[in-house]
C-alpha positions as CSV (number, residue, x, y, z in Angstrom):
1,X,0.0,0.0,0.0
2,X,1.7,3.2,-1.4
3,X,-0.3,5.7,1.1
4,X,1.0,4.7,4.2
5,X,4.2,5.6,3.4
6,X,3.0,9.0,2.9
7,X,0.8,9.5,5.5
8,X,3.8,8.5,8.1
9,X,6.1,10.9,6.3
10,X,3.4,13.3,6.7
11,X,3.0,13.0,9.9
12,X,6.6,12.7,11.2
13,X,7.0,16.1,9.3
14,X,4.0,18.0,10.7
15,X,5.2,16.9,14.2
16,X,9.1,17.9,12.7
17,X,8.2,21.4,12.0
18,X,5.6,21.9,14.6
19,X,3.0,23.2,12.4
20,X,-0.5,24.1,12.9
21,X,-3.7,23.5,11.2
22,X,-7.2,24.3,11.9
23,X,-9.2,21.3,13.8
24,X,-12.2,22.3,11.7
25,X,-12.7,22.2,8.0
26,X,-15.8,24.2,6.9
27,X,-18.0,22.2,4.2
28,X,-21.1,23.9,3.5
29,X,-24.0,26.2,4.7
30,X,-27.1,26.4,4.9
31,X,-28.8,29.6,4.6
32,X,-32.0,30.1,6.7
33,X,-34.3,33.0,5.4
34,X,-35.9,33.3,8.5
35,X,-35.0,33.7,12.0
36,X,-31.6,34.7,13.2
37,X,-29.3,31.5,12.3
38,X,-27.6,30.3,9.7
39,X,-26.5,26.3,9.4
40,X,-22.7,25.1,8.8
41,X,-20.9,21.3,8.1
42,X,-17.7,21.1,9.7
43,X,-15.6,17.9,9.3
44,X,-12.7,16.7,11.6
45,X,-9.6,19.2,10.0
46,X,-7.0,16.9,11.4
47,X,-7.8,13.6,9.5
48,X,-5.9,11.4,11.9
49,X,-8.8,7.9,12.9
50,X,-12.5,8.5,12.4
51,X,-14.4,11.2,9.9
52,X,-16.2,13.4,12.4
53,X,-18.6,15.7,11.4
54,X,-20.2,18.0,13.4
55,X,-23.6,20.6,12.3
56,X,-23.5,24.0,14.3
57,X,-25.8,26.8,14.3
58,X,-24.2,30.3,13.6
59,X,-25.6,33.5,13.8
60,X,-26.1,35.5,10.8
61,X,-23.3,38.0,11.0
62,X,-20.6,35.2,11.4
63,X,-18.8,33.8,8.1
64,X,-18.1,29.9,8.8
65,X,-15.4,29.7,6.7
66,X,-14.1,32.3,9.8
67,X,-14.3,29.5,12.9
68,X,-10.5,28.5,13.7
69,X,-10.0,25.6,16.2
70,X,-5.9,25.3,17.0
71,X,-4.6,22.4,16.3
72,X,-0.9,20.9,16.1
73,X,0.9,17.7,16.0
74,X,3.1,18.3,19.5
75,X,-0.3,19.5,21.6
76,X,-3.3,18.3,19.8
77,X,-6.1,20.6,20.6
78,X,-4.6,22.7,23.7
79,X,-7.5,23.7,25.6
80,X,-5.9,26.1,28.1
81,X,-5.2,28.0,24.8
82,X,-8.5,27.1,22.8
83,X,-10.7,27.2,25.8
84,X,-13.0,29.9,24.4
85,X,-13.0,28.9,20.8
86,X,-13.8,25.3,22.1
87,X,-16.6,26.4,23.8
88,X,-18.7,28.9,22.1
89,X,-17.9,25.8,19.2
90,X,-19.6,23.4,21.8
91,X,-22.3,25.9,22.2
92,X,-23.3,25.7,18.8
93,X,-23.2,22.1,18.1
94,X,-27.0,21.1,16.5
95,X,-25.3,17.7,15.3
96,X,-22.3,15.4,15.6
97,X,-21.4,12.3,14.2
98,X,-18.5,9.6,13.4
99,X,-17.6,7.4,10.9
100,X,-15.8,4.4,13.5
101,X,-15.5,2.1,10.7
102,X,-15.4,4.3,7.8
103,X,-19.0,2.9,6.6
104,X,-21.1,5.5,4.5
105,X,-18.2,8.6,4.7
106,X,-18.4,9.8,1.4
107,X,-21.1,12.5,0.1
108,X,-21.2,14.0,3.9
109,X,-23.8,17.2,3.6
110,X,-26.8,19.2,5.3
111,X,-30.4,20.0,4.1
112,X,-33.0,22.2,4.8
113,X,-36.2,20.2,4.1
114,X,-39.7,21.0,4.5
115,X,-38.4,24.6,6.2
116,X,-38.5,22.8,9.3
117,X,-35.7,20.3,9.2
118,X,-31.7,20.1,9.1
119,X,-30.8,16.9,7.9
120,X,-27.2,15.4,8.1
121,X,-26.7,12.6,5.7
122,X,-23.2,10.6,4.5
123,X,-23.1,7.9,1.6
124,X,-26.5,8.0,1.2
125,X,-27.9,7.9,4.2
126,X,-29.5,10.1,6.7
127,X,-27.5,9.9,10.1
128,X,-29.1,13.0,12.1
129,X,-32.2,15.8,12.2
130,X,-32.4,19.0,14.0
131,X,-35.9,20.4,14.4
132,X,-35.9,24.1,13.8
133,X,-39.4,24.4,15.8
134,X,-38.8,22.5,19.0
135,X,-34.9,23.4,18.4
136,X,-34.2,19.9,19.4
137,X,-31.6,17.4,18.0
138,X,-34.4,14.9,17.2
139,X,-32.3,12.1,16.2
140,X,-28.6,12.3,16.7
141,X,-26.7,9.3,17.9
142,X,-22.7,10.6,17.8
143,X,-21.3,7.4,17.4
144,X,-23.7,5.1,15.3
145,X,-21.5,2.3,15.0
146,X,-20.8,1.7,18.6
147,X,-24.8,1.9,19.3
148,X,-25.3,-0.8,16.4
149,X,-22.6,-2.6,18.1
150,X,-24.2,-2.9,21.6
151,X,-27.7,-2.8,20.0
152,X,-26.9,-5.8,17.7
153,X,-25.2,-8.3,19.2
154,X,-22.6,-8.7,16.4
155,X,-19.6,-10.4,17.6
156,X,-17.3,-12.3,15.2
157,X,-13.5,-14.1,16.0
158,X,-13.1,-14.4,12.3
159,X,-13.2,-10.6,10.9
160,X,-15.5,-9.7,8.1
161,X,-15.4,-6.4,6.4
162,X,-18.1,-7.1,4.2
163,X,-20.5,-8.8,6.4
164,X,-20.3,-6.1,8.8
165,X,-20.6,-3.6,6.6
166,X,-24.2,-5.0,5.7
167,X,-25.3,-5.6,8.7
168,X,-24.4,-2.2,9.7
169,X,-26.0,-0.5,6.6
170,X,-29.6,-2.6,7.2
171,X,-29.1,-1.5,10.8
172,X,-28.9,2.0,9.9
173,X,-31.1,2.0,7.0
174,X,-34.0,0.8,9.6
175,X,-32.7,2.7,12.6
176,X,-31.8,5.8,12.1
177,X,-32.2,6.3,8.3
178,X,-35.9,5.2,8.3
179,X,-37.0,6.6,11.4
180,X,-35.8,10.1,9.9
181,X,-38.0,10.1,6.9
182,X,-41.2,8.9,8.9
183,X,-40.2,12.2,10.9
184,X,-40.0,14.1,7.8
185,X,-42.9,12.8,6.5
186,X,-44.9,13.1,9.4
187,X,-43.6,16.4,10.7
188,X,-44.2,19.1,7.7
């Protein structure tokens, strides 16, 4: 495998030089007409073990390309130094999610459906839903594939990518993918 080469290189270089990167990458917005908010997609800046992605609620007047999270190879996220940019982050969380076993990762954005609803979604599938009138996280499990884990029993000695894989995707197609559409559908 020719990209763990580079990654290590990458890696031993960043924490070389002592570089500094921003621990959240702005992917898209979501523009709300009314009210006083605004929606954004962050994903995990760093890159190093699970895709996170997180959905915060900005005010108006803030540009989310703007929000800056230190981060460097030697400290990590310092929170003695970041403790006020970590918070009023926190503060604004709607949504967050991670991709454990890098199941369903690609495609990651938010909609704005029916004017009500702020829908996360990643390969396909709906993972969380923020209801704009009881501003409540509706469904929002951060860490799916420890809950379908726990939830399903699956235990194997002998590993299987693939089989897990689709049991995972059935489990999240009927528990948390499903159960977001009836919510949709039944919440206009």
């Amino acid at each position: 495998m020719k990209i763990l080469p580079q990654i290590i290189f990458s890696v031993i270089a960043l924490m070389l030089f002592g570089c500094e990167t921003n621990f959240v990458d702005y992917h898209s917005k979501i523009e709300i007409e009314k009210g006083n908010f605004n929606y954004a997609l962050y994903l995990d800046g760093v890159g190093i073990g699970d895709p996170g992605y997180t959905v915060v609620k900005l005010e108006k007047n803030i540009n989310p390309e703007d929000v800056y999270i230190k981060w460097t190879p030697s400290d990590g996220i310092n929170y003695e130094e970041n403790h006020e940019q970590i918070e009023w982050f926190r503060e604004r969380e709607v949504l967050k999610n991670y991709a454990e076993a890098g199941f369903h990762t690609d495609n990651p954005k938010i909609e704005f459906i029916n004017k009500r609803h702020i829908v996360f979604s990643r390969g396909g599938y709906y993972y969380g839903l923020y209801d704009l009138i009881l501003e409540k996280d509706t469904f929002n499990i951060s860490s799916p594939w420890h809950e379908w884990r726990e939830k399903s029993g699956y235990k194997s000695k002998k590993y299987d990518r693939n089989k897990e894989k689709k049991l995972y995707t059935e489990w999240i197609k009927n528990n948390i993918h499903d159960k977001i559409k009836n919510y949709i559908s039944n919440n206009k």
